[in-house]
N, C-alpha and C positions, 0 to 999 in steps of 0.2 A: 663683294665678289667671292665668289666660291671659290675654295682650295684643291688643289688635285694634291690627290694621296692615292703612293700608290702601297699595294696591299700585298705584299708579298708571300708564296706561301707553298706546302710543297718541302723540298730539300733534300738532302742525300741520304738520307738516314733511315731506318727502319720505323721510324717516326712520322713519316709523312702523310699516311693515312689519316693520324690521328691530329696533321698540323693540317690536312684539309677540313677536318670536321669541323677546327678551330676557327679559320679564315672563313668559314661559311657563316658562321655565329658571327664574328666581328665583321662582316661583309653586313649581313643584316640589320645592325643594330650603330652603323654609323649613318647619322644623321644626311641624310641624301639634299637637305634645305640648305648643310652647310658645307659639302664635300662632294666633289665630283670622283668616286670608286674607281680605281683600275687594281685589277687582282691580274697578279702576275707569277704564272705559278713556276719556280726555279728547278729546275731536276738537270742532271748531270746533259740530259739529252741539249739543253737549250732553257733562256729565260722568253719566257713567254705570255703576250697577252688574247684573251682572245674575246673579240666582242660579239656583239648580239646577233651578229651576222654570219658567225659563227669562224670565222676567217683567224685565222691565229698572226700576229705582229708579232715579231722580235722585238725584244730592246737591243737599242744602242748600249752597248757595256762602257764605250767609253766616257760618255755622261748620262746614262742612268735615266735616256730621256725613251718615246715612244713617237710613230711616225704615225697617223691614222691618216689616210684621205690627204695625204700631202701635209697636214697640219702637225708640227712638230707640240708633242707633247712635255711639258718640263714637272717634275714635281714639288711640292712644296714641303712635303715630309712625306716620311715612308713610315706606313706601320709593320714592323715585324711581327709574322704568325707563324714562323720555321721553329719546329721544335728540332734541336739536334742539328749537327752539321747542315748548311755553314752560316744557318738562322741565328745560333746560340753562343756559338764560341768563340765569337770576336774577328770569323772571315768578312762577315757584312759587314759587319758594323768597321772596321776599317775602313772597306771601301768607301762606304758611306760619309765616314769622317774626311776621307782625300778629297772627296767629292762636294764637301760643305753642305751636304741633306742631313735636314735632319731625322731622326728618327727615336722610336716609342720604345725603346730599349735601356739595358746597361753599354757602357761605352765597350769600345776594342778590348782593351787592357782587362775591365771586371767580369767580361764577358767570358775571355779565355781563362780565366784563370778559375770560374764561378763554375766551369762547365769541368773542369778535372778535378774529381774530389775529391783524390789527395794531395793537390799541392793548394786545393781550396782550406783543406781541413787542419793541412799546417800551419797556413795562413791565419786561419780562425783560434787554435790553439796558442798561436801567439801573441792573442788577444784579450786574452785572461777576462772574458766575458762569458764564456760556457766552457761547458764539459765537451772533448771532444774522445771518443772512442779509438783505442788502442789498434795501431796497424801497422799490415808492413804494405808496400808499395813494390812492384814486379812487374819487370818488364818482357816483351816475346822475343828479343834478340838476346837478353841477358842471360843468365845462368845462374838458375835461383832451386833452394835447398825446401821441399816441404815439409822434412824433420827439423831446420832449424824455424821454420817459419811456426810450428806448432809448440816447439820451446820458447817463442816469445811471444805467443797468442796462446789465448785459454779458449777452448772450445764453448760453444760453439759460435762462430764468426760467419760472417757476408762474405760471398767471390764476389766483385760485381764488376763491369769494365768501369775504369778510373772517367771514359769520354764518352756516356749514354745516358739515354734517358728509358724513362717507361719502366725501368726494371729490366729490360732485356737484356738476355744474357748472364740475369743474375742468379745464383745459388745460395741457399743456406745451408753450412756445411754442420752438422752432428759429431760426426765421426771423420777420425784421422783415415780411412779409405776414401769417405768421399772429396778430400779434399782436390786431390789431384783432378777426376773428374770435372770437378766443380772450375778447374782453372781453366780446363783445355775447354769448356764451352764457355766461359767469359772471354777468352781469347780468340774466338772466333770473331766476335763483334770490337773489338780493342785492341792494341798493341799495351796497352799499359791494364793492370790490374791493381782495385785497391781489394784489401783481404784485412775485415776490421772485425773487431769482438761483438758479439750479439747486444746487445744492451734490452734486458728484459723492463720492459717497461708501455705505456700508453702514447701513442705516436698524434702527436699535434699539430697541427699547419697555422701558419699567419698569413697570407698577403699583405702588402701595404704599399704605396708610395705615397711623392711629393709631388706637391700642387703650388705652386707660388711659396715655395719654403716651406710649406706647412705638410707635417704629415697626414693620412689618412690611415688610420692602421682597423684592416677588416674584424670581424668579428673569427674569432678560431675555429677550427674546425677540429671532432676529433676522428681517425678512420680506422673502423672496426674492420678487421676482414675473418673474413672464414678462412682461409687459407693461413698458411703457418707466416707467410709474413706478407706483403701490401706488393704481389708481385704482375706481372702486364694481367692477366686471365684476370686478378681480383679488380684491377682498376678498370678493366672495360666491358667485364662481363659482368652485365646486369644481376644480381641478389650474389654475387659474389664477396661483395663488401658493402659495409653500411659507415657513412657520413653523416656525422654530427653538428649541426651547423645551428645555433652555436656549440662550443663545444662546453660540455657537462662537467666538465674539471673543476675544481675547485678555484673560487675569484683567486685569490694569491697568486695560484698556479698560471692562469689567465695571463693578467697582468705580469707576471715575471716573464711568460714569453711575449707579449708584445712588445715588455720595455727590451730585451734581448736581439729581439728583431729589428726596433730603429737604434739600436745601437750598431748591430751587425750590417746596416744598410748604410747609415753614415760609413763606419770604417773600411767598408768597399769600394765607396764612392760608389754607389747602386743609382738606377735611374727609370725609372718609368712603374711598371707595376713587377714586384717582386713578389716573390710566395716561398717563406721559409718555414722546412721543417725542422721538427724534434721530437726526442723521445723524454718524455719526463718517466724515470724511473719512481715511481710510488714507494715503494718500499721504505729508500733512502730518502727520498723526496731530492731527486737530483739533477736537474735538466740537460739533457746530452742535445749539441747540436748533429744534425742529420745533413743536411742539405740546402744549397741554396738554388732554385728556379727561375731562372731569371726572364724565361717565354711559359711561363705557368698555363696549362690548356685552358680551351676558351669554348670549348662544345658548351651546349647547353648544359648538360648533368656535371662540368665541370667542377673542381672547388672553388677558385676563385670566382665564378659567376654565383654558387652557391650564396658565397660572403657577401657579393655584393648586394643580392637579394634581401641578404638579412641583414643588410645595414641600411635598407629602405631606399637604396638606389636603383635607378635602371641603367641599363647596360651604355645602351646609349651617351647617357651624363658621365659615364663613367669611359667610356672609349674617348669623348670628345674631348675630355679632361687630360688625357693622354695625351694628343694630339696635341693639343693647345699648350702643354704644357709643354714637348719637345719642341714647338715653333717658338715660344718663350723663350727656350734657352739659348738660340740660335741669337 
């Protein structure tokens, strides 16, 4: 008997554009012989589904279900495609937990905390498994010093909002005039700012998750941009930046960030498909972590469909593995 899943997607965030392209690609590529698709796109407006008929359905919010044609619809797992608020940072995934669905995600808890990167980076620092970059942490109510903030940071450093995605709203700051600038546009998209040291070095990504216990850890990627750092313009404008899949680094180097990544996955308690970055410094030969993604994009030209490509899977086996794998844990 076929599975309803529903497909969620959309979100509040300046992100949703780019969590539609994703839901289109994962809309595609989930097996139709094994899953009956309902895409239900969330926006502040209303959660909503709309079928073929073109008629748009509410969801019921109090259990998560769908009315079509009098026929109460129930679902059997949800896959999350919300990049950014309240896809990412542990609003769904709550509900979703009160609710006993399961879902293709990080739980509540690794969700919110994976989506703030600096109290993600504290966290990771505590862990004495990588290097993590010097910062200070500022708030839009607080009342904060940019002469003491460049006393305890060495130029040149990241603005970036502590709760986004894409790069947006982010700045690299050179010089002590740009900094202030560089807050008062991170703070337009944030109330919290993280403001960390540059770390000169080759920026690498991992995907990987777990399948019946076992990991799958993708093949790396490394992302070249033209631009002075890997900011929204370079990730979505075509010859703006170039991806390496696999990536060109040295095997050691390789291998040190995968082992880095199922270590940082276990100690999160991470769940479904993850995509972690890093900088590995050359020089010193030193691996800095960057960040964790816990709804990594799903467009076609994405990286993680990249990885999957070049580990000789289809997207398909690779969505349905997700799926299969949150009804597992259930």
């Amino acid at each position: 008997m076929k599975k309803n899943i529903a497909l969620v997607a959309g979100g509040y965030s300046g992100e949703y554009v780019i969590s539609v392209q994703s839901a289109a690609v994962i809309e595609k590529h989930l097996d139709s012989s094994r899953y009956n698709v309902y895409k239900i796109a969330i926006t502040r407006d209303g959660w909503n589904y709309t079928g073929a008929d073109g008629q748009a359905v509410a969801v019921d919010r109090n259990d998560f279900t769908l009315t079509i044609n009098g026929n109460k619809i129930k679902f059997d797992a949800v896959f999350i495609g919300i990049h950014g608020t309240p896809g990412e940072d542990g609003r769904l995934q709550g509900y979703f937990e009160m609710l006993d669905i399961p879902f293709t995600s990080c739980g509540m808890v690794t969700s919110a905390l994976t989506f703030n990167k600096s109290y993600c980076n504290k966290v990771v620092a505590s862990l004495n498994v990588v290097n993590v970059s010097k910062s200070v942490h500022i708030f839009r109510d607080q009342p904060f010093d940019t002469k003491a903030i460049l006393q305890e940071l060495q130029l040149p450093v990241f603005v970036k909002p502590a709760e986004g995605g894409s790069s947006i709203g982010m700045s690299k700051v050179n010089t002590a005039e740009e900094l202030e600038p560089a807050i008062e546009k991170a703070f337009k998209e944030d109330v919290q700012i993280l403001i960390e040291e540059f770390v000169k070095g080759r920026e690498i990504t991992c995907g990987l998750y777990k399948a019946n216990g076992e990991f799958t850890v993708l093949p790396a990627t490394e992302i070249l941009s033209t631009k002075e750092f890997f900011d929204y313009e370079a990730k979505y404008t075509p010859g703006k930046a170039r991806e390496v899949t696999p990536a060109e680094a040295p095997e050691e180097v390789i291998s040190l960030i995968q082992a880095t990544a199922r270590k940082l996955y276990d100690k999160l308690n991470c769940r479904g498909i993850v995509r972690m970055d890093f900088i590995w410094e050359e020089e010193k030969n030193r691996l800095f972590f960057l960040e964790v993604n816990t709804m990594p994009g799903q467009s076609e030209n994405s990286i993680v469909p990249q990885q999957v490509r070049a580990a000789g899977k289809t997207l398909q086996e690779f969505y349905g593995t997700l799926i299969e794998e949150c009804l597992r844990k259930k």
